[in-house]
C-alpha positions in Angstrom: -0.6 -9.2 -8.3 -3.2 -9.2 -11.5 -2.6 -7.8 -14.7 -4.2 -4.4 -15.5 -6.3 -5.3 -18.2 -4.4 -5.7 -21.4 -2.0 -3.2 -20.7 0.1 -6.0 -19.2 0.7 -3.9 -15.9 0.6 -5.9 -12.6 -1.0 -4.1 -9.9 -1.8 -5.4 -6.5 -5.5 -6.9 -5.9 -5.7 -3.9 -3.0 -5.4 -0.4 -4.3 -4.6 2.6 -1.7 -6.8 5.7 -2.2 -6.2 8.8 -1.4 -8.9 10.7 -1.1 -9.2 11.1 2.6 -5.5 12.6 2.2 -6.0 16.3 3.0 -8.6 18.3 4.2 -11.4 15.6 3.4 -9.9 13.5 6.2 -6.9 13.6 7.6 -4.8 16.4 7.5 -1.8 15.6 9.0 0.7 15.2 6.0 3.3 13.5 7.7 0.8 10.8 8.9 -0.6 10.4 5.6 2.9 10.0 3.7 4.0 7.2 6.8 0.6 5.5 5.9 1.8 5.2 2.0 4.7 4.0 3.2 3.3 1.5 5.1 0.8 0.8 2.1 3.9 0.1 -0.1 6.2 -2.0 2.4 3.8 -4.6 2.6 2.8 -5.6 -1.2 0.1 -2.3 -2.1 1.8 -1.1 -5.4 -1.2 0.6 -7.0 -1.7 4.3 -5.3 -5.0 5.7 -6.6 -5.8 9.8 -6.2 -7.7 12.0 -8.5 -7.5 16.1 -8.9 -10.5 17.0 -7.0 -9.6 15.3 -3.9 -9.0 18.1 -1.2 -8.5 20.3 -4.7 -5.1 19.2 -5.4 -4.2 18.7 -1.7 -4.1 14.6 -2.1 -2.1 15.0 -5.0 0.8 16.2 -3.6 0.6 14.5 -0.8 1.4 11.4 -2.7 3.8 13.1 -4.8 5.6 13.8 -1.8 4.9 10.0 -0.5 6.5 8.9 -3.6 9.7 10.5 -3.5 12.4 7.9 -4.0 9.8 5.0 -4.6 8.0 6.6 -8.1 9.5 3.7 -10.3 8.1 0.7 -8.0 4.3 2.4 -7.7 1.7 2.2 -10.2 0.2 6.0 -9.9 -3.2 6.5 -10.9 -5.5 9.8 -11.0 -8.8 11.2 -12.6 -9.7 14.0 -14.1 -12.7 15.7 -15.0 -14.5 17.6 -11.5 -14.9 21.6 -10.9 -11.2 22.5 -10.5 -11.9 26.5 -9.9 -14.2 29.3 -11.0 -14.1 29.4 -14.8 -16.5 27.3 -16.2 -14.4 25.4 -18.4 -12.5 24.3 -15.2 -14.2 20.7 -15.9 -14.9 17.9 -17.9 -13.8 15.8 -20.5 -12.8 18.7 -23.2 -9.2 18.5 -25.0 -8.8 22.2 -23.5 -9.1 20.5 -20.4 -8.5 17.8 -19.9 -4.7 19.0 -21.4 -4.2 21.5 -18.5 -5.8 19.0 -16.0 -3.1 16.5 -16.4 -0.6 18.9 -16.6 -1.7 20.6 -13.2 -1.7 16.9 -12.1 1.8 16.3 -13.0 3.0 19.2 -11.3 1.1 18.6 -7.8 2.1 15.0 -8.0 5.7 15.8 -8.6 6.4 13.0 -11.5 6.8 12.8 -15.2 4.1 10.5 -15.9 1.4 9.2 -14.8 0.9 5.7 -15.3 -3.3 5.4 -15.4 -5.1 8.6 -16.0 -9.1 7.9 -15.6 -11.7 10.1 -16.4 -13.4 10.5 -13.6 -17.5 11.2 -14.8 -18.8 10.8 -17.9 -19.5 14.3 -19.7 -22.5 14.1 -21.6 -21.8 18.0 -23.1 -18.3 16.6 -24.8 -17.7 14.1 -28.0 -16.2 11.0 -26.5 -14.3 10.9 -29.3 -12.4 14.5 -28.5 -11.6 12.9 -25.1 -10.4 9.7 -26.4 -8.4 12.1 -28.8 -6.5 14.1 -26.5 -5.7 11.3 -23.7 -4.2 9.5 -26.9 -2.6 12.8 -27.9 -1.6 12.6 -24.1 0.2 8.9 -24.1 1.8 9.5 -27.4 3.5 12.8 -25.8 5.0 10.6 -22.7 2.4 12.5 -20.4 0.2 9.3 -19.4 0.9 5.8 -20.1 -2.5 4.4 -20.4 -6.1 5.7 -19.7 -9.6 4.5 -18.2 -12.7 5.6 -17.3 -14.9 5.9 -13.8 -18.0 5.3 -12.9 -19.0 5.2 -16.6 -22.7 3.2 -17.6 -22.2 0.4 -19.6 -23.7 1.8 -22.8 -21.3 4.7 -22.7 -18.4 2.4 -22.1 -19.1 -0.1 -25.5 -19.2 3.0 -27.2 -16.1 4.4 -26.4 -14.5 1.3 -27.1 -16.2 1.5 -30.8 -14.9 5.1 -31.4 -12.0 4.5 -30.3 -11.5 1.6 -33.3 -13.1 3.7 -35.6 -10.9 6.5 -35.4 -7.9 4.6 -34.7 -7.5 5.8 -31.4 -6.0 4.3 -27.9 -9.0 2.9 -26.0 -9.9 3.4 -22.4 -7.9 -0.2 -20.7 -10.3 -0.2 -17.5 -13.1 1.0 -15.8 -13.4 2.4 -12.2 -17.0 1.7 -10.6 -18.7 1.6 -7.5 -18.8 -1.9 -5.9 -19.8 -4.0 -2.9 -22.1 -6.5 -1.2 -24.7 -3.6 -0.9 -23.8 -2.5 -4.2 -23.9 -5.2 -6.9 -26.1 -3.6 -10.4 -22.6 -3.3 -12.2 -22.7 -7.5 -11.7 -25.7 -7.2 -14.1 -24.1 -4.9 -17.2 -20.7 -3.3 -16.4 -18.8 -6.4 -15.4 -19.2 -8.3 -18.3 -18.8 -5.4 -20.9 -15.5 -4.8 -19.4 -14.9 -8.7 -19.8 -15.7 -8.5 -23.0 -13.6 -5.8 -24.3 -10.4 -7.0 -22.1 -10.6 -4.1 -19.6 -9.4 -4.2 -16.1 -11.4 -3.1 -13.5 -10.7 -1.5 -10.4 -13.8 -1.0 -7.6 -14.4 1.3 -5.3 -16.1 1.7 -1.6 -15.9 -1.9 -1.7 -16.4 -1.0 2.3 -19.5 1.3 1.5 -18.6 4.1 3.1 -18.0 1.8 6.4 -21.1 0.0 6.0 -19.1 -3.1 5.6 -16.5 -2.6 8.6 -19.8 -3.1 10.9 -18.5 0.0 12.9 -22.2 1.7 12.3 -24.6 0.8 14.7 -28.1 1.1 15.3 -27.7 3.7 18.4 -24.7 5.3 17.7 -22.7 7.1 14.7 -18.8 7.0 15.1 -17.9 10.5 15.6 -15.9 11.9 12.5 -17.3 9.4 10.2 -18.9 10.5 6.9 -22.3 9.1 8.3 -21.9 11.4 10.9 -21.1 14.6 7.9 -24.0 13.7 5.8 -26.1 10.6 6.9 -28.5 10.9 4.2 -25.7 10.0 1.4 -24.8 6.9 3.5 -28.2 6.1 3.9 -27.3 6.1 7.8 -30.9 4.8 9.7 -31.7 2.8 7.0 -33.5 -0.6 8.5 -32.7 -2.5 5.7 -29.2 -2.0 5.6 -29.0 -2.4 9.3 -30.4 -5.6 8.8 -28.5 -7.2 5.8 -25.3 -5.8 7.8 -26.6 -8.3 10.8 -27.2 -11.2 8.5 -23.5 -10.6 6.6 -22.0 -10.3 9.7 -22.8 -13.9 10.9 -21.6 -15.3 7.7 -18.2 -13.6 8.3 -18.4 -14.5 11.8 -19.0 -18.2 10.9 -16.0 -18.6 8.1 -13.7 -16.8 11.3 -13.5 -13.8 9.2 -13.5 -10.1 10.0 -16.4 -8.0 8.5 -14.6 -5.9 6.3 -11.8 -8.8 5.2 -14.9 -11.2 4.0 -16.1 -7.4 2.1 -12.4 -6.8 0.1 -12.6 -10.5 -0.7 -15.9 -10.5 -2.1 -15.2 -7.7 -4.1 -11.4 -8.8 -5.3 -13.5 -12.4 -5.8 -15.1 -11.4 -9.3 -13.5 -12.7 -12.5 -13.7 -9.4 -14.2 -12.5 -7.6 -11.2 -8.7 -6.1 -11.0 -7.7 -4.4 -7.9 -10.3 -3.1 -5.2 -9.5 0.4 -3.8 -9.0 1.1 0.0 -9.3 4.4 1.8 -8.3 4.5 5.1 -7.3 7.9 7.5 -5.2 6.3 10.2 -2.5 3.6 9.8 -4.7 2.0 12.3 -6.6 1.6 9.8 -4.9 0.2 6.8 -3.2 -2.6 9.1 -6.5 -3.4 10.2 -7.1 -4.4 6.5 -3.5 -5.6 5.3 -4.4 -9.1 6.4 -7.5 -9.4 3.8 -4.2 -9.1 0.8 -5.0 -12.6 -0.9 -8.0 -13.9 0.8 -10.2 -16.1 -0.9 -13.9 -17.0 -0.1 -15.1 -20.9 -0.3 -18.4 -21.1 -2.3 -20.4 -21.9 0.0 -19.8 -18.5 1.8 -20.6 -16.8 -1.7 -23.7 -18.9 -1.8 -24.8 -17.4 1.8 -23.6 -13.8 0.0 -26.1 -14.4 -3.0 -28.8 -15.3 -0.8 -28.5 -11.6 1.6 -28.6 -9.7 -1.3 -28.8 -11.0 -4.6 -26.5 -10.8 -7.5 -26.8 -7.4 -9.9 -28.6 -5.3 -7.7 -28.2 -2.1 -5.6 -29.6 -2.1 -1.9 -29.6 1.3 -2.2 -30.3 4.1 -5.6 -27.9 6.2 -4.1 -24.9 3.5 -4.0 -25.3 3.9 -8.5 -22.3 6.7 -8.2 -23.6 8.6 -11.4 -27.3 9.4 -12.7 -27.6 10.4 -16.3 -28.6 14.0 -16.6 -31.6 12.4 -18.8 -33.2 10.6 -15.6 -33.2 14.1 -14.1 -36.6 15.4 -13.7 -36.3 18.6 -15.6 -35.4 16.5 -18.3 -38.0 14.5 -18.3 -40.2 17.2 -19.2 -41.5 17.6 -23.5 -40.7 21.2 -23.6 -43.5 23.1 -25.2 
């Protein structure tokens, strides 16, 4: 167990995601509420889910998971994605970010939610009217705390400033993208959230399956998301194919699984809380059990650094967010 930030929560170094619960992976119910089970029985007490996933279909699959078990588990969601037609279905506005968490409540089946994170930064909306309402939120027994996801560094200091100067509760941790492939957050994001005390929870720390060594040169695993869209995962990239190879041996050397040497990298840096898994099977999730308190010698760090080097991305698509300003259109004087 580590301590959730400051917030003096203990969570376990593993967190399960949901988001394959449902119709973006598997959508057996049953299967997935036996997998949470199985998640919880052996030491996982930090369930992670967020609105969008499946469109509320997750949700309540881990409210119904939970039944019985709500006190023991550490429930997290986000908030913040396209949730229906009306345009002001989204983003980080007190008008909605109030019915978000209320919908979430509901489809989760609870009275609180222990972490609510904002999932994407919303560069339309005043961060401080979205620090406003989630303390609103917390004060009213809705939430009990509240972080961010996939938020730049920048953005993340200066939530933490208006949140002083207005005298309003501050985001306690920070959800970003991180693995060996995927290591720019080591350069900025990491030690911000050191800095202000936050807690940080990663995820694809398995990039996308990257990481499990299931892709191969000559063959994609059937139903895998490199199969749905290999462009996003990058799937025929040389490089990656390559670097896989090289990390491979090092795992094979230290007697380690792949993906086990991968949880344990991520879990291994000081500014790092919890690492989230998402698996579809219970195949799956007992394939990874085993990597709950691993630890990495230095030297196998050392061989880590010298793959791929500390602070930056193999790949621009592994960032998680762009700003809107990198956006071509916007890089554009208007005349």
């Amino acid at each position: 167990m580590r301590v959730l930030g400051r917030t003096g929560v203990q969570v376990s170094e593993l967190c399960l995601g949901a988001m394959v619960f449902g119709a973006w992976g598997n959508r057996d119910h049953d299967d997935c509420v036996r997998i949470i089970g199985i998640a919880l029985d052996n030491g996982i007490n930090f369930v992670d889910t967020a609105d969008v996933y499946a469109d509320g279909e997750s949700e309540e699959i881990v409210g119904r998971a939970l039944k019985g078990r709500r006190d023991d588990v550490v429930l997290a969601t986000k908030g913040h994605g396209q949730m229906g037609s009306d345009p002001n279905e989204k983003g980080n506005s007190r008008r909605w970010i109030t019915r978000a968490v209320e919908a979430s409540l509901r489809r989760l089946d609870t009275d609180w939610i222990d972490l609510y994170q904002i999932h994407r930064p919303d560069p339309t909306c005043d961060i401080e009217e979205t620090l406003s309402v989630l303390t609103d939120l917390v004060r009213a027994g809705k939430i009990r705390s509240f972080g961010s996801s996939t938020f730049p560094s920048a953005e993340i200091v200066e939530a933490q400033w208006a949140a002083q100067r207005r005298g309003l509760d501050r985001f306690v941790c920070e959800q970003p993208p991180y693995s060996i492939l995927a290591r720019a957050i080591e350069a900025d994001v990491l030690p911000v959230c050191l800095r202000h005390g936050m807690g940080v929870i990663v995820w694809s720390p398995l990039q996308g399956g990257w990481l499990t060594g299931k892709y191969r040169r000559d063959s994609v695993p059937p139903n895998s998301r490199a199969a749905t869209n290999p462009d996003h995962f990058d799937y025929g990239d040389e490089r990656k194919f390559d670097l896989v190879d090289q990390l491979a041996k090092v795992a094979s050397d230290a007697g380690l699984p792949l993906a086990h040497m991968a949880l344990a990298f991520a879990v291994e840096h000081p500014a790092v809380t919890s690492a989230i898994i998402g698996v579809k099977s219970a195949e799956q999730l007992e394939g990874l059990l085993p990597a709950l308190g691993l630890r990495l010698e230095p030297d196998i760090l050392d061989r880590i650094d010298a793959i791929v080097a500390p602070g930056i991305n193999v790949s621009a698509r592994d960032s998680g967010w762009e700003p809107p300003a990198l956006d071509a259109s916007a890089r554009r004087r208007p005349r």
